[in-house]
N, C-alpha and C positions, 0 to 999 in steps of 0.2 A: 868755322863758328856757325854758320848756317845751317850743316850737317848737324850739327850737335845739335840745335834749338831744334829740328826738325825732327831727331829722334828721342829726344828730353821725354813727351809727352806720352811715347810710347814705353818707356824707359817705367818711367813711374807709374804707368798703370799695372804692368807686370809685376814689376816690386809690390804696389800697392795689394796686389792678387796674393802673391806669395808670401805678405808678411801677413792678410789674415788668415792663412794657413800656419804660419808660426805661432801666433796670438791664439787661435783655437785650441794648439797643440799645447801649448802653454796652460791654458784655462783647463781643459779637460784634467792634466796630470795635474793641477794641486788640488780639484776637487775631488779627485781618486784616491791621490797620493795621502789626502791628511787625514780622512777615517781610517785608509789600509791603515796606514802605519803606526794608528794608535794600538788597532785588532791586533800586527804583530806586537806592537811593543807588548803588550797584554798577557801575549804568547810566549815572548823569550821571559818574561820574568814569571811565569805559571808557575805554581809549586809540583805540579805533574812533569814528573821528568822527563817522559817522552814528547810530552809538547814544545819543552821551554829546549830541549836537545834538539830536534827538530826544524822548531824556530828559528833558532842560533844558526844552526847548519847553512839552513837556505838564504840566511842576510850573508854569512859569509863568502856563498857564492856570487849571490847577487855582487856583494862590494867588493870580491875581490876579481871578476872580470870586467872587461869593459861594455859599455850601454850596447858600443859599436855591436858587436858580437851578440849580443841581446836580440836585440832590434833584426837580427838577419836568422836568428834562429828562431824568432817568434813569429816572421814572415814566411820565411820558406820551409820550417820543418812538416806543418802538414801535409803540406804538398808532396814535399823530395823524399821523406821518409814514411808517414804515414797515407800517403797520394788518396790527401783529402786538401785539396787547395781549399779552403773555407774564408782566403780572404779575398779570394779574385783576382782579377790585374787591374781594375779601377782603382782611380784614386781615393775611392771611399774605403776601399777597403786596404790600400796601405795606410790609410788613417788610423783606422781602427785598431792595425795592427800595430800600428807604433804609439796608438796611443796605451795600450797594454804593456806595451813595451818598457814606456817610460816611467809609470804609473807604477810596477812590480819596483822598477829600479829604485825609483824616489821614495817608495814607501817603506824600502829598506832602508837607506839612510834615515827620513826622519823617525821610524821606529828606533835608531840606534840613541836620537837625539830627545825623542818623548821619554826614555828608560830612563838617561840619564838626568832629565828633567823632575821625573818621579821618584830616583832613589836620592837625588839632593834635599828634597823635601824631610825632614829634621822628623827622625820615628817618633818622637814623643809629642805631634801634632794629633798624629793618628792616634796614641794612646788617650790622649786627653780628649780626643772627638770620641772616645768608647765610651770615657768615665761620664763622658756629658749624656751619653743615652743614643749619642748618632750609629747610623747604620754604617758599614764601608761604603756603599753606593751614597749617599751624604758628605760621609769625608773626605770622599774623593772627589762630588764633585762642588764642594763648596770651600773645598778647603786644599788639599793637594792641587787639584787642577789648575785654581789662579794663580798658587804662587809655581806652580812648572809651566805656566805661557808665558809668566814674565822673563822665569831663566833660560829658556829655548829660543825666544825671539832672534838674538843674536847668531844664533849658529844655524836659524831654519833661514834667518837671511842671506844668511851664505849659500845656500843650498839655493835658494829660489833664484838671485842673482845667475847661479853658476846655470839652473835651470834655461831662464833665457837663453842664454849662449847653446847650450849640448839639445837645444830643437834643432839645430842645424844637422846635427846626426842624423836628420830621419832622412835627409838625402842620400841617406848609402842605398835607402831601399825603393829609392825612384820616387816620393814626396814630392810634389814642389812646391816646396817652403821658400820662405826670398832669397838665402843665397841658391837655392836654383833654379830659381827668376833670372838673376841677378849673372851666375856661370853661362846662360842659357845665352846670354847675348857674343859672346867670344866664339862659340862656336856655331853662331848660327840661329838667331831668334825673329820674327817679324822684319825679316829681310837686313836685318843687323849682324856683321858677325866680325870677328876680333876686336871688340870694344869691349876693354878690358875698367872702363870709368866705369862703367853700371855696381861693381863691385864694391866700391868706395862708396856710393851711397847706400850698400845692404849695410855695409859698417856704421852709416851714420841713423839707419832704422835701430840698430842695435843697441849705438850709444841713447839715442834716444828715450828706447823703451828703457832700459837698465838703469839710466836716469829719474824717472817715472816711479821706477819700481822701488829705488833707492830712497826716493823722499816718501813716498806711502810707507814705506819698512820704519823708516827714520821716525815717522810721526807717530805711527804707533809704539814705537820704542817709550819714546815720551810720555805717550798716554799710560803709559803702565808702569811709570816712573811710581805709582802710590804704593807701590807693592815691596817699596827699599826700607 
């Protein structure tokens, strides 16, 4: 028990290190992610067929491998293949890297989720915002826009939730985000090693945050309740 209290303090300051590395990585990809992904959605539904074909192509890759596999070709291919390392070996620059990483990935998903939010919006809105005199830059943003945030809410929550959790991913490329804070003490961390409880509390940063996230999603759900 004395061991334990003696290394608690240490325990939690590393976690405390590696989850605002999570939380950074977090913030970064949904301010990236939610203009990208309006520019694609923009893109797949262009009336220019080499766009909107284009478009499609590259979410399909995007969504059809995994982040894992992303994140490891967006780090090492300048280097191994084009032997221009442009991201370093510092930790800033696997930041960087994976914050690109995440950012391309998520903004394919919610580009898949703003199209379907825009083409639910009923064509005879748009017709009637022409007859009124409005521009499309008008109806789209006074009129389409509100009601496709209310009907996306729901499924960009699922995406944002699932977000928390897949920061974890960026430890394939040597990150240290809090689970590998967190891993760091079983093999060897500030004179700690096979202490496999430090683990159990990355899980409870997590339930935490996704708690947090869940009621800000939730409230805003509510606020946009005028829109039924």
């Amino acid at each position: 028990m004395d061991t334990f209290l003696q290394q608690l303090p240490v325990v939690v300051n590393a976690l405390n290190s590696g989850f605002v590395q999570t939380l950074k990585l977090f913030s970064v990809t949904l301010l990236g992610a939610f203009p990208l992904g309006l520019i694609i959605a923009f893109g797949s539904l262009s009336k220019i067929k080499a766009i909107s074909l284009t478009t499609t192509f590259i979410i399909w890759i995007i969504r059809g491998t995994p982040l894992m596999i992303q994140l490891l070709i967006v780090y090492y291919f300048p280097g191994l293949v084009l032997h221009s390392p442009i991201w370093g070996g510092g930790e800033q620059g696997r930041f960087l890297a994976a914050s690109i990483a995440f950012i391309i990935n998520y903004a394919c998903y919610f580009s898949e989720i703003y199209r379907g939010g825009i083409l639910s919006v009923p064509v005879g809105q748009n017709e009637a915002g022409l007859v009124l005199g409005m521009t499309k830059k008008q109806i789209f943003f006074n009129v389409t826009l509100l009601q496709m945030i209310k009907r996306i809410v729901p499924p960009i929550s699922n995406e944002i939730i699932t977000l928390v959790k897949d920061t974890a991913l960026a430890r394939i490329i040597a990150l240290q985000e809090v689970i590998w804070a967190g891993q760091a003490f079983m093999k060897g961390s500030h004179g700690i090693s096979g202490a496999i409880w430090p683990l159990f509390f990355t899980a409870f940063y997590y339930l935490i945050f996704n708690g947090i996230v869940t009621v800000l999603l939730g409230r805003l759900e509510r606020k946009l309740d005028y829109f039924r």
